[in-house]
Each structure stands twice: as C-alpha cells, then as structure tokens.
NUVEXGU-783959 format. One line per field, with one value per residue (C-alpha): x, y, z. Coordinates in steps of 0.2 Angstrom, whole numbers, padded with zeros to 4 digits, m for minus. Each point is the difference from the previous one (the first is absolute). Layout:
NUVEXGU-783959
xx: X,... $
yy: Y,... $
zz: Z,... $
***
This chain:
NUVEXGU-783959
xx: 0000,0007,0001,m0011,m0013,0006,m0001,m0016,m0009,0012,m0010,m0016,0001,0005,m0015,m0010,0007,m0003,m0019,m0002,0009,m0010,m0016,0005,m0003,m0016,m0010,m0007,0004,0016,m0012,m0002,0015,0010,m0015,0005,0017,m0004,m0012,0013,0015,m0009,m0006,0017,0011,m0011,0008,m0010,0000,0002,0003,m0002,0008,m0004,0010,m0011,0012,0010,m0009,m0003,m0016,0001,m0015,0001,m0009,m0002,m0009,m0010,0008,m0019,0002,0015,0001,0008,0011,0004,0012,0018,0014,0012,0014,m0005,0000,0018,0004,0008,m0018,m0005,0016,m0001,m0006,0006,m0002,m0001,0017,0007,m0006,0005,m0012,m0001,m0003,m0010,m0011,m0016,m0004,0010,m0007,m0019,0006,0006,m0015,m0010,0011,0009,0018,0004,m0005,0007,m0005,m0003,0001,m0014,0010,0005,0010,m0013,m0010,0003,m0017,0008,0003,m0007,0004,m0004,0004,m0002,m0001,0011,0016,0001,0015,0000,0009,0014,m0001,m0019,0004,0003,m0019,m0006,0006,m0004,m0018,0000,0003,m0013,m0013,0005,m0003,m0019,m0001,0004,m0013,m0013,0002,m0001,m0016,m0006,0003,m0006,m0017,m0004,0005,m0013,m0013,0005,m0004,m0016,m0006,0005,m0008,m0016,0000,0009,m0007,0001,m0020,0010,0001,0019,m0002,m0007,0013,0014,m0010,m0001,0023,0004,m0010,0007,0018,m0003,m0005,0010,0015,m0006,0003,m0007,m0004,m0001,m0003,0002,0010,m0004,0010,m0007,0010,m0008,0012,0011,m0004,m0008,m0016,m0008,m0013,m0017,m0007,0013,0003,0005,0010,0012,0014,0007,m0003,m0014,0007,0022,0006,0012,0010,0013,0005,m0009,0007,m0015,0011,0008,m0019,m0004,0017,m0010,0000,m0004,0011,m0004,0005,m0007,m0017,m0006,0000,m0003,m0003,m0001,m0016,0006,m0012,0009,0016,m0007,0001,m0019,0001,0006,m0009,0006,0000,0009,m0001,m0001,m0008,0014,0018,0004,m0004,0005,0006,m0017,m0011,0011,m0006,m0018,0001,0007,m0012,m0015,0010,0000,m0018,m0002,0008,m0009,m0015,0002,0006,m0016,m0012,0007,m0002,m0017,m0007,0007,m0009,m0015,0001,0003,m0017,m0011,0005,m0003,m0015,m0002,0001,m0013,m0012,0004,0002,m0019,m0004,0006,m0009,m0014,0004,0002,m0016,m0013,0009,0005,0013,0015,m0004,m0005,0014,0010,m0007,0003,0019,0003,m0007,0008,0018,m0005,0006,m0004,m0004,m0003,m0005,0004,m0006,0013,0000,0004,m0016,m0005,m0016,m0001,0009,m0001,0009,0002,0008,0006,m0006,m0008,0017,0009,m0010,0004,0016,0001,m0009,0011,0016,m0009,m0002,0018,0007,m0009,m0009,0008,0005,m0013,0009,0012,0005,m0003,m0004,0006,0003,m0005,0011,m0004,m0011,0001,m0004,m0008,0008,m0011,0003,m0008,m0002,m0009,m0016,0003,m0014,0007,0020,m0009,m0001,m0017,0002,0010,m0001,0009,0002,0006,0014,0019,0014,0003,m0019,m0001,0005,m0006,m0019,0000,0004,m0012,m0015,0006,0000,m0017,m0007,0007,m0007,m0019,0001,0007,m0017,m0009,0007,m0003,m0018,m0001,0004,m0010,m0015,0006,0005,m0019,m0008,0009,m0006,m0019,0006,0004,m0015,m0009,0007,m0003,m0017,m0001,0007,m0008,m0009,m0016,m0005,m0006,m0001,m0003,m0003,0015,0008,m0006,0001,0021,0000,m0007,0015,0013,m0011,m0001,m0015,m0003,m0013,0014,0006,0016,0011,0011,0017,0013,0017,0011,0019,0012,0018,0013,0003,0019,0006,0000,m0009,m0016,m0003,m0019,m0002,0015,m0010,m0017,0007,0009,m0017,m0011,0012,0003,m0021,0002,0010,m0010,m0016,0007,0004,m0014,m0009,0006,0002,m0018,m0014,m0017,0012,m0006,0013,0001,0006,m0012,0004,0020,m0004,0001,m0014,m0003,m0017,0001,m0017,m0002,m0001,0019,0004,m0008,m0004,0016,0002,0018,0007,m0006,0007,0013,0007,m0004,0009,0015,m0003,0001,0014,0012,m0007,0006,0016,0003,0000,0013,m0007,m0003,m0018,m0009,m0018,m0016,m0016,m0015,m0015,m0019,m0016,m0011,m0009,m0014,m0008,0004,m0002,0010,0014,0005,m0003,0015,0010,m0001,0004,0013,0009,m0005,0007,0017,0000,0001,0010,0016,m0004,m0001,0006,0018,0004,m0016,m0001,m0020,m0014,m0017,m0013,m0012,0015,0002,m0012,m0007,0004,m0012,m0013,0008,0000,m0018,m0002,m0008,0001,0019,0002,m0007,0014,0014,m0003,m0001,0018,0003,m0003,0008,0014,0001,0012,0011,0000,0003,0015,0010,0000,0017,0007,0009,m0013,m0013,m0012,m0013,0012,0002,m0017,m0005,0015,m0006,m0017,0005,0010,m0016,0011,0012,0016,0015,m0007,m0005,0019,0007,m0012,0007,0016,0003,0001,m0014,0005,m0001,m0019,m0005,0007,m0011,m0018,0003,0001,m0014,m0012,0004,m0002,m0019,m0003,m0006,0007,0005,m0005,m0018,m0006,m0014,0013,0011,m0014,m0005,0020,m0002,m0013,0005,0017,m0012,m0010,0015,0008,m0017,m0003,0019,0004,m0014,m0002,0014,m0009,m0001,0018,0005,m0012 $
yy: 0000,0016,0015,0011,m0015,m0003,0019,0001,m0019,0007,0013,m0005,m0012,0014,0011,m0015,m0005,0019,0003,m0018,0004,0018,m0010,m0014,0012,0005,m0017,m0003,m0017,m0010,m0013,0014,0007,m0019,m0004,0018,m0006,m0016,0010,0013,m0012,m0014,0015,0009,m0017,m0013,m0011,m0020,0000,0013,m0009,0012,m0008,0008,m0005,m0005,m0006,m0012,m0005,0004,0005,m0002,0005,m0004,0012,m0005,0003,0015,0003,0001,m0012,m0008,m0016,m0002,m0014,m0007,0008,m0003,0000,0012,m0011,m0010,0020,0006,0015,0011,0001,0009,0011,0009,m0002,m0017,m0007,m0019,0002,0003,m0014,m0019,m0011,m0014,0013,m0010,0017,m0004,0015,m0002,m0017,0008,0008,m0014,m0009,0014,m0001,0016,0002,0018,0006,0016,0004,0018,0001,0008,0010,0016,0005,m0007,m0012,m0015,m0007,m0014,0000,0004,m0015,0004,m0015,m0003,m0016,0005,0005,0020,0009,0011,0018,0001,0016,0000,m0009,0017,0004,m0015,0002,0017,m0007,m0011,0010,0013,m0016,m0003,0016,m0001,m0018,0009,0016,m0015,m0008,0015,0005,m0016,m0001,0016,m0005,m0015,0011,0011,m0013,m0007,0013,0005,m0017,0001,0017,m0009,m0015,0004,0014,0002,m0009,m0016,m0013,m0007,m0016,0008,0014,m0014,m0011,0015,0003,m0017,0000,0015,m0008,m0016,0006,0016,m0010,m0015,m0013,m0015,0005,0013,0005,0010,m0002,0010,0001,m0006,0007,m0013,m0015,0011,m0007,0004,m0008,m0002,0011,m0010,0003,m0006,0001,m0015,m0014,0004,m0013,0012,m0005,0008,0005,0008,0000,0014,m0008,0012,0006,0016,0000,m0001,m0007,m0015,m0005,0006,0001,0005,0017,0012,m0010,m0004,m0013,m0015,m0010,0010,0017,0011,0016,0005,0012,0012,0013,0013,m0007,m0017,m0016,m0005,m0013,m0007,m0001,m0015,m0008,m0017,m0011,0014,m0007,0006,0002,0006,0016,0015,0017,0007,m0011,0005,0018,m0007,m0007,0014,0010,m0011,m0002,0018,0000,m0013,0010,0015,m0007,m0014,0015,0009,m0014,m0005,0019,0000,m0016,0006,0016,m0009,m0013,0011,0012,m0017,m0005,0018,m0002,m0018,0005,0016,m0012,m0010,0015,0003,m0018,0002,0016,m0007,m0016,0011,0009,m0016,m0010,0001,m0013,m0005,m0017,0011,0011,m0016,m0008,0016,0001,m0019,0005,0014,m0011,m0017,m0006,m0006,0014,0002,0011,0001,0011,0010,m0017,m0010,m0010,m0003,0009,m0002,m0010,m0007,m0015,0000,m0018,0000,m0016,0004,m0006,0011,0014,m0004,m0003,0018,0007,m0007,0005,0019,0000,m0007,0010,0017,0002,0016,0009,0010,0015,m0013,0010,m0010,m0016,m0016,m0016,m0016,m0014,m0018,m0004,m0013,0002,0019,0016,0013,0020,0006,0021,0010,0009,0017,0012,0016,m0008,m0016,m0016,m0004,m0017,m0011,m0004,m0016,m0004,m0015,0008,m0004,0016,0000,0003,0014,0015,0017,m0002,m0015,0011,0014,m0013,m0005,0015,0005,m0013,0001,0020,m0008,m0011,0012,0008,m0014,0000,0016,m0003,m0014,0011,0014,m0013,m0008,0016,0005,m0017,0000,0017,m0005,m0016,0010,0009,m0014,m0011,0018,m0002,m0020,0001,0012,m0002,0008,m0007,0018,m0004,m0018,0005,0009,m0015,m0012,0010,0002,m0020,m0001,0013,m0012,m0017,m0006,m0007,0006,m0014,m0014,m0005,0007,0000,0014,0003,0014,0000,0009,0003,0001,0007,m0010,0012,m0009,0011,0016,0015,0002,0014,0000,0011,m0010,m0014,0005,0004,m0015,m0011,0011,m0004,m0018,m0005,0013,m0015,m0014,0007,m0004,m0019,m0005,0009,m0014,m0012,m0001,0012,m0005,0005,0017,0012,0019,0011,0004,0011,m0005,m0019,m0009,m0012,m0016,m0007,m0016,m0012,m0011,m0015,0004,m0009,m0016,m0004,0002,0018,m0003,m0007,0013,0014,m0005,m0003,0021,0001,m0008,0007,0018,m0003,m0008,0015,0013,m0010,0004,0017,0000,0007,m0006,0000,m0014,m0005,m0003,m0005,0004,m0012,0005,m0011,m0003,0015,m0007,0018,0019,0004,m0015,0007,0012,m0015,m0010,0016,0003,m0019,0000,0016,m0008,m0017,0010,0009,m0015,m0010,0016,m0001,m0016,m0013,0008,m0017,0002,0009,m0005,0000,m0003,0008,m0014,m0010,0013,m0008,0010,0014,m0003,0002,0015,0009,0001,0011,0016,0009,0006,0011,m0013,m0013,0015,0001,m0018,0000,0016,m0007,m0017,0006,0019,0000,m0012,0012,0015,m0007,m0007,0020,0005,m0015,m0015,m0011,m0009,m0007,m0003,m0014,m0007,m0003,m0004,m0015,m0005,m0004,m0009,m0011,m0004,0009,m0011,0008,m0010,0001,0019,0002,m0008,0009,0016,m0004,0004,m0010,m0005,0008,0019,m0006,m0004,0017,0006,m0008,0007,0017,m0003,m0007,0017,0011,m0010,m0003,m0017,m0016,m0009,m0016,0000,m0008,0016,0014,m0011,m0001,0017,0007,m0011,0008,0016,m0005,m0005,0016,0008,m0009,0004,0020,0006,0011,0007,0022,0010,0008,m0020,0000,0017,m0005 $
zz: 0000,m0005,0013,m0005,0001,0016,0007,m0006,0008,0018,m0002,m0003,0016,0008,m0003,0003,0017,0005,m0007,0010,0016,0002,m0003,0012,0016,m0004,0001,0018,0004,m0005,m0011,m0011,m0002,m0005,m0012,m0009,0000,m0007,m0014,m0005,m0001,m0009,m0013,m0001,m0001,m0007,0010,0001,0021,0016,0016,0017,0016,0015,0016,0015,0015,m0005,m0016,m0016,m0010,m0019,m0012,m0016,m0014,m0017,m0016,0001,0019,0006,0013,0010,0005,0018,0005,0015,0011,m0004,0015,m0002,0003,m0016,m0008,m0010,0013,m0014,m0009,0015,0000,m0016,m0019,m0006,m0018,m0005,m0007,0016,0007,m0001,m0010,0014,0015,0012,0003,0000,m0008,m0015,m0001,0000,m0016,m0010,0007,m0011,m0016,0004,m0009,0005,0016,0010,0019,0009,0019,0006,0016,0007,0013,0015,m0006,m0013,m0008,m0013,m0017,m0019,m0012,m0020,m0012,m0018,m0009,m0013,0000,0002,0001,0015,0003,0014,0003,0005,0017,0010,m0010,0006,0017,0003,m0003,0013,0012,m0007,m0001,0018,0006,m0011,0011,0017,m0005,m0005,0015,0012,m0009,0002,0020,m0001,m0008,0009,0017,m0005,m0004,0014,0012,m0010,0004,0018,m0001,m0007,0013,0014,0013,0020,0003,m0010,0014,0000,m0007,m0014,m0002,0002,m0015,m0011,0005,m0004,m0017,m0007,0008,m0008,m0018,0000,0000,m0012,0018,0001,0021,0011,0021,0012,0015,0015,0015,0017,0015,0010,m0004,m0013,m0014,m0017,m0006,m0013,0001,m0014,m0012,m0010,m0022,m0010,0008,0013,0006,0011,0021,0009,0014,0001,0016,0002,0017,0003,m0016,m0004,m0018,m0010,m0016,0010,m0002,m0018,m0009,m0016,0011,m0014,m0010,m0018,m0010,0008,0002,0015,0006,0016,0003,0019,0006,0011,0010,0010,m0002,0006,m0010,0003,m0014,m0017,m0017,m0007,m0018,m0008,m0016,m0014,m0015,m0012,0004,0016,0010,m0006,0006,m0006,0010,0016,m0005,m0002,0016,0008,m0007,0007,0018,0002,m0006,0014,0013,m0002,m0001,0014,0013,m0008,0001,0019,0007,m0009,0006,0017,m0001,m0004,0011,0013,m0006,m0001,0018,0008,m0010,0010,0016,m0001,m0005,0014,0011,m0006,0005,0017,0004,m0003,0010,0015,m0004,m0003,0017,0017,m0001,m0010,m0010,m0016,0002,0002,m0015,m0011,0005,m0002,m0019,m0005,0006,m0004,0016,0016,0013,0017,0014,0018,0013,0012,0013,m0015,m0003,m0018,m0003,m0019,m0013,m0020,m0002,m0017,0003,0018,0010,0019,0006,m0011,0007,0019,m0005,m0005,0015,0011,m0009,0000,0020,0002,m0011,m0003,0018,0008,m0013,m0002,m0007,m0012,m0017,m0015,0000,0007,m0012,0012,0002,0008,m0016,m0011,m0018,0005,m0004,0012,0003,0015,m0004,0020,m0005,0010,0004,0010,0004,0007,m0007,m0001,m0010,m0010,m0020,m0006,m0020,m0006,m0011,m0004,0004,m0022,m0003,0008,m0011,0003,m0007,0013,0014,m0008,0001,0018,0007,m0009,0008,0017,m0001,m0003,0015,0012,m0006,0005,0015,0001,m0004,0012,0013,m0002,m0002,0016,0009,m0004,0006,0015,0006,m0005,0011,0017,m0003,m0002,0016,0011,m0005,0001,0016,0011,0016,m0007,m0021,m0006,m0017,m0005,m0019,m0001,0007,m0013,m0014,0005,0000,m0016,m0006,0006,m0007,0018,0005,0016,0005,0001,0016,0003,0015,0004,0007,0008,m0006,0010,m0005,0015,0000,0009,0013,0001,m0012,0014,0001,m0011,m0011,0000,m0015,m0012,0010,m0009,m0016,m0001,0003,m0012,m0013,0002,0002,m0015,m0009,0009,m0007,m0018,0004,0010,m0015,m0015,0016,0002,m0010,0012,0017,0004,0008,0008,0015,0012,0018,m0006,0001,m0016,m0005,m0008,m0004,m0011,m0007,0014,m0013,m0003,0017,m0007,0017,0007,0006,0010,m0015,m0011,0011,0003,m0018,0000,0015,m0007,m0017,0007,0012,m0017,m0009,0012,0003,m0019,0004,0010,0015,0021,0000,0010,m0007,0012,m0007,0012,m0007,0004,m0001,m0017,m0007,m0010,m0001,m0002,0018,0006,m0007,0015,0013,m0010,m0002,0018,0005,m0013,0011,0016,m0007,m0003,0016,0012,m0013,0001,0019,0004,m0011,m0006,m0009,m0012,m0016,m0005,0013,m0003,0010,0000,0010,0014,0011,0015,m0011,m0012,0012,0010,m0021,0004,0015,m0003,0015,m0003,0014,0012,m0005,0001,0018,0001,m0004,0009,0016,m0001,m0012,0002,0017,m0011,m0014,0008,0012,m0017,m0007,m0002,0009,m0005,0007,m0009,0013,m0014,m0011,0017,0003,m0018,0001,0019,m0005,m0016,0011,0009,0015,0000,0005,m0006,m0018,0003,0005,m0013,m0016,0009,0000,0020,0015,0014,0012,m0011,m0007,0016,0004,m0014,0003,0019,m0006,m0013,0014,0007,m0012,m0004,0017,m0003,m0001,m0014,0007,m0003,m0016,m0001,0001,m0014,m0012,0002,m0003,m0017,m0003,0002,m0012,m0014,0000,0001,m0014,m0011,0007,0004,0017,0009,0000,0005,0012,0010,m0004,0009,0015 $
***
C-alpha cells in the first residue's frame, strides 16, 4: 500500500475513533454505549466478528457479536489465568501472537473461523474493564501505526464505560429511593420496612439473597432480623464474643469482588446492624452495588432512627392516651362504690397483672388474682406484714423476697405523710419503665382518695353513731322514733337481742407518772384505730363513745350460745390489736345482761359499767366479767333507794373510809380479804402478805374503830354488804367523809 493510501485510511480511523469516542459518553448505561461500539466498528471496518470481554473478579466475560452485530452471544465465564496477560496490557495483533497459545481467548477466535484478529484494552488509569477483539475471516493487512489510535480509544471507551456505569448507579439510586419514597413511610410497621430494604437489596444488586442483621445488645450478637429476600445460607444468629470488629464476622465488609457483601447500618455513630447480600446472579459484586448498598444503608439509618423516635413518640401519645382513659375509669369507680374491689379490678386491667390492696395493719381488703392461687395470695400477705409493716413513711417501693416463682412490688398509699395502706403488683424490676411508674402512682393517687372517702364516710357515721348511743342509752327514752329511724341509717335492726359491753383501756401505771392529758389523747387516737378493725372485723357489731366509755353491742345470735367464748376471742382480739400498736394499754371488758328491747338498753349499759367496776376492784387477775356472774350483785343493781344504801355503807364502812385518808393504812382491803377468808386468819395473813400477829393488830383496831365485833356472823354479812354496794355505788358524800 502506498503512503498516501496509508495517510489517508490512518486518518479516516482516526476521525472515526473520535466521532465514536465523543458519542460513547453520551449513552446512559454502559449496554448502550458497547452495542454503539460494536455498530460503528462493524460499519467502519467490516470486519466478520467483535468479541467484548469484560473482567468480573477473577474471570472473564466474552460476548461474541456477529453478522449484523444486533445481538451478542455471551459465553461462559473464562478464568483469567487461562487469559494471555499482554492482551490486557496493550493493543495486540494475531501476528504477535503464537499460533498454539493456550489462551482461551485466541482459541474462541479460531473456533469462529477468524484469521486476523487485533485486541484493544478497554482501561484507564483507575479502572480496567477487559478487552475489544475485532477479527476477519480473511486475511487483511493491518496498519502499525494505528495501535497508539487504537489505544487511545480504549482508554476513551473506558472512560464512556466508567460515565455509563456511574449513570447507571445513579439511575437505579434514584429509582431506588423513589420506590422507597413510594413504600416505605414512618406508619410502615418494621417488618414491613425491613421486607421492602432487603427487596430493593436483593434485586438492586442482581443477588440471589438478602437480610438484615440487627444487633441485639442483649447477648452481643447480630440477628437476623425476617422477613427475609431470596435464599439465604448465611447463619441466623453471629455471635460477636469479644471481638467488636464487625469484619472478623463479615469479611465481605464493603468489600467487592466476591459472592457476598455487607454493608454496616450505623445510627449516631452506632453500628445497630448490617444489610447483607450473597450469591450474585452474574459475576461477582461490584464496586457499584457497594454504592447501591450504601445508598440503601444510609436510607436505612435515617429512616430506622426516624421510624424508632416516631414510633416512640407515638407510643408514648397512645399510652398517656391509656392511662386517662383509665384515670376516667377509676374516678368513676370511686364515685359508683364505697369499697375497693372495682377500683382493684380496673387497675389489675389497665396492668394485666395481679393486684392487691392492703390496709395500714396489713390486712388484704381487695385483690384480682389474675392467676394467683389462695395460697399464693397468703403467701403474699404474709411476706407484706413481715416485710413492709412499720414503714409507714418508706420511699418508693419495696420488691418482696421469700417468693417462689412471684415477682411482687409493694408501693405505701400515703394520704397527708401517713401511710394509709399498701398496694402490691405482681411485676418484675425490668418492666417497670417510666409509663409503669406513671400508672402506679395514678393509681395509688385514686386509692388514697378512697381512703379518703372512706374516711370522711366513716368520720360522718361515727358521729351520727355517738349521737345515736347518747340517745339509745339514756336514763329517760325521749324520742323512740328518732331512735329507730337512726337504726335504720346504720342497717341495724334494733329489735334483735343484743348484749352490750364496756371496754375500758388501762395504762400500766409501771411506766411512772401519768400525764392525764397525753393520757387521753393517746386513748382517743388508738379506739380512733380500733374503730377501723373491729369495723372489717365484724360489720353487725355496733360501736361508739358514750360519757368517755367506749361501747360494744353485738347480735346476741353472734355468741351461738356461748357468750364467754365469744368475748373473749374480742377480748383477746383487741388486746393483740393494741399490742400491734405498740403501746402499754391493758383491756377490760365489762359485759351487761340481754337487751331484747329499746329501753333495756340502759339496764345492760349500766350492768356492763357496774360489771367493770367490781371486776377493776375486786378481781385484779380478770380482764372480762359478766354482770349476770356477780352474784349478790345482781340483786344489789336493783335498789332504787340510792341514798338509803350510801348510808348503809356510811355507817358500817364510813369510819374505815375516813381513817385510811392520807394514811398508809388500808383498813377496808383488810376487811374485804378477812371476810373472803371466812375470818380465817392464817390465810387472811398470808393473802396480805403480813404476819398474825400485825392482822390481829389490825382487826383489833378495826373492832374499834366499828365498835362491833367481828365475830358475829350478822355484823360479817352486813360489812359484805356494805363492800358490794360499795363496789356497785363508789364512796359515799364528801360531806360523810369530812364528818
């Protein structure tokens, strides 16, 4: 060829390789831009085959294009090793080449019939893509000096290739996110959100599967959070140990090139997961699906930070929105009722747990099970009084131990700085967040206002109660109507045979001097507190104050016959009460006859007090007496003339009476002991505690001061019976005294 035929075909491929290489860059995806390649070279060279390898890892893609170059035929991936390294190197022609190269590239050619054959790198400086191989079946005579041409090219192909592909990321990043945009928002529950992620994961990046990983503080681990796309081979569940290195675990970390890839999720510079992909279809994962699952990552981030403070704001309206509906609820509880079984039942509700409450002594007074056996329940109690009892003024709440397969916080329910009562949940120290506590102590605020309630309700009983008993109990009935109508305010039937009986509270003057007033106080407050337990003790036992003496009438069927027993269960019932409290109080019970209508009542007041008299004076030892058992006494109750039977004991016990003032003499217990004896004086001696010799002493000076023996059996009966109307009357005037 001569040269001005070879000036003018160098540059006609010159133009052509430039009008091809400015066109290149404007096609938007890299398929476009190779089948425009393969069109302009197939037009400009008429050449009989174009093979484009492209590199993917390791291997090798060639696609073969022939006859109108419309379509290519791929083959299956070739490993680089079986490749001739200087194709990828630089322009190479078949001349340069040994004709029993074991490349199997060379060997695709000659499978096709090809004779001459040149190849292009497609490369730049950063990025190598593979090669461009043109072959002719016949034997065409190719032009040296066009391999700086032909490699100029390449570079400019790669750099169409690099353009393409960016546009390409770029494009499915934007459909991408428009379809996130579309079916991903804040209201999409997580499983969902997570189902839409690993889709757009799994085909964004061509993978045969996809998940999410999200990391769970609780055993530092990540897990595989469902749904998940496609098949995954990868474990559920990766235990970190003590390695925090996140790519000791996925060492396709970001890392193409292989048949898996991670990319970490990271929220406020917090690794809270990975997004995982494995087994491309094609090849092996390129750079550009890193960049798509970065892209989708950061996506994630955001919108899992957005979604969590979201959901949290939400969840945190819905349950403020909860508990004023159950604040409603429990208002009206308090209003409809008088107890606390429906405000009990509500609370159990609104926790879905077990709940009980106690009064301040420690007594269950209303309780929802919710799955707690009966023994369970006294189990409780009885850890409650051992453990909480006292602290009446305890901050916080106190988690109960000693129980078996229960988990049960006791919170005080305070009205005015006292503990008023006690409210136990059956809940575990990691349930209760800050809405927990918020319901708690909603709740405990509505059952101080039962208590509340309760008390204003009792306070306002108790004083229609004294009024009643001041009536009830009078000398004179003024008002029987009134009477009965008061009765029927307390739903007590007033026609019932009822006994009554005096309880009398008693300091244990051991202690030193007595301070009468703190004295007083102390009593109102304690029968203050015994009011309220002999209250949800018994409801038909009817209680007040009348004249400072504190009253009991109880249904005489209550005694089933057997009126000892039945008192003295109060008795002892009172006296472990008060016990309780802590305070030296001995209990006396004073117990009149049977009142069967309104105006017995006096006469078994009045015995009850009489009963109680004699029993403080006469029988230290005893703590309940009975008037119907005092004998002579009974009889002596019934004397009308009062003033008669003071002088009675005026003259047979008045000179005794008056020579014991403001001495250390007591002529009277001598007397009262020497006729118990039956005037025996060794036994009169020794209950005295002094010798024979001093009593005899004693009954001389007593003759003296009676002026009559006390020999006589007439003068002994009347002396006891001057004690006994003395025991039932108290001392005669002061005006007999002074005489």
């Amino acid at each position: 060829m001569d040269e001005n035929k070879r000036q003018k075909l160098m540059k006609k491929i010159e133009n052509h390789l430039r009008t091809t290489a400015r066109k290149l860059v404007k096609f938007n995806t890299e398929g476009e831009a190779l089948q425009y390649l393969v069109n302009s070279f197939g037009e400009e060279l008429e050449c009989d085959l174009i093979a484009i390898v492209l590199k993917e890892g390791d291997h090798v893609v060639p696609t073969l294009y022939q006859g109108d170059f419309q379509r290519g035929i791929p083959h299956p991936p070739i490993a680089m090793a079986n490749c001739l390294p200087r194709l990828f190197e630089g322009s190479t022609t078949f001349q340069e080449v040994e004709e029993d190269s074991p490349c199997l590239l060379i060997e695709l050619l000659r499978k096709n019939g090809i004779k001459t054959w040149f190849s292009v790198p497609i490369k730049d400086q950063e990025s190598e893509y593979g090669i461009c191989m043109i072959g002719f079946r016949r034997y065409v005579s190719l032009l040296a000096e066009a391999r700086q041409l032909f490699d100029d090219f390449g570079e400019d192909v790669a750099l169409a290739v690099t353009v393409a592909r960016q546009k390409e990321t770029q494009r499915r990043k934007m459909v991408g996110l428009q379809w996130l945009a579309q079916h991903v928002s804040l209201d999409t529950p997580l499983e969902q959100f997570v189902e839409k992620i690993v889709e757009r994961a799994g085909k964004g990046t061509n993978a045969g599967g996809a998940c999410m990983y999200l990391y769970r503080e609780e055993d530092n681990s990540f897990v595989v959070h469902p749904p998940l796309y496609g098949k995954v081979a990868s474990p559920k569940q990766v235990m970190m140990k003590n390695n925090y290195r996140v790519s000791d675990y996925f060492p396709f970390l970001e890392r193409p090139g292989g048949d898996e890839l991670t990319v970490p999720l990271v929220v406020n510079f917090k690794t809270i997961g990975v997004l995982h992909v494995e087994r491309k279809n094609e090849g092996t994962f390129t750079k550009e699906d890193v960049e798509i699952l970065d892209m989708l990552a950061n996506y994630v981030a955001v919108m899992l930070e957005n979604v969590r403070l979201y959901q949290q704001e939400r969840d945190h309206t819905n349950r403020l929105r909860f508990l004023l509906q159950y604040q409603q609820k429990l208002m009206k509880e308090t209003i409809r009722h008088e107890d606390f079984h429906g405000i009990t039942k509500t609370v159990s509700h609104m926790f879905d747990k077990a709940v009980i409450v106690f009064d301040r002594f420690m007594r269950p007074i209303a309780h929802e099970r919710s799955g707690l056996s009966g023994q369970q329940l006294r189990q409780i109690a009885k850890q409650v009084f051992n453990q909480v009892l006292g602290k009446s003024r305890m901050g916080g709440h106190i988690q109960l131990e000693g129980l078996s397969d229960l988990s049960i916080v006791v919170w005080p329910i305070h009205n005015g700085g006292d503990a008023v009562g006690y409210l136990a949940i059956e809940a575990s120290p990691n349930e209760m967040d800050d809405f927990f506590l918020l319901g708690v102590e909603l709740a405990r605020n509505i059952f101080s206002i039962q208590f509340m309630k309760q008390k204003l309700v009792f306070e306002t009983k108790e004083q229609l109660k004294d009024s009643f008993l001041h009536k009830l109990l009078a000398a004179e009935i003024e008002d029987e109507e009134s009477i009965i109508q008061y009765a029927n305010v307390f739903q007590w039937n007033i026609f019932e045979e009822h006994r009554l009986a005096v309880l009398h509270l008693q300091m244990d003057e051991s202690n030193g001097t007595i301070d009468l007033v703190k004295q007083n106080a102390e009593k109102t407050v304690l029968w203050n507190r015994l009011k309220v337990r002999i209250a949800a003790e018994d409801s038909s036992l009817l209680y007040g104050a009348v004249e400072d003496q504190y009253i009991l009438i109880a249904p005489a069927a209550r005694e089933r016959k057997k009126p000892e027993k039945y008192w003295s269960e109060w008795h002892q019932r009172i006296s472990r009460w008060i016990n309780e409290e802590k305070t030296s109080y001995r209990v006396f019970l004073g117990i009149g006859g049977k009142a069967s209508s309104i105006g017995d009542y006096y006469v078994s007041y009045r015995q009850a007090m009489q009963a109680l008299q004699v029993m403080i004076r006469n029988f230290p030892g005893k703590s309940v007496a009975f008037f119907d058992e005092l004998g002579a006494y009974t009889v002596l109750h019934h004397l009308k003339e009062l003033e008669a039977a003071k002088l009675f004991v005026d003259k047979y016990l008045g000179p005794l009476l008056r020579h014991s003032v403001g001495r250390n003499a007591d002529w009277l217990q001598t007397v009262r002991v020497f006729l118990d004896c039956n005037g025996h004086l060794t036994e009169t001696a020794e209950r005295l505690y002094i010798h024979r010799s001093t009593l005899q002493y004693r009954l001389e000076k007593i003759e003296e001061m009676l002026g009559f023996s006390l020999q006589g059996a007439e003068q002994r009966f009347n002396l006891m019976m001057a004690l006994k109307l003395y025991d039932l009357y108290g001392l005669p005037s002061a005006k007999m005294l002074k005489k």
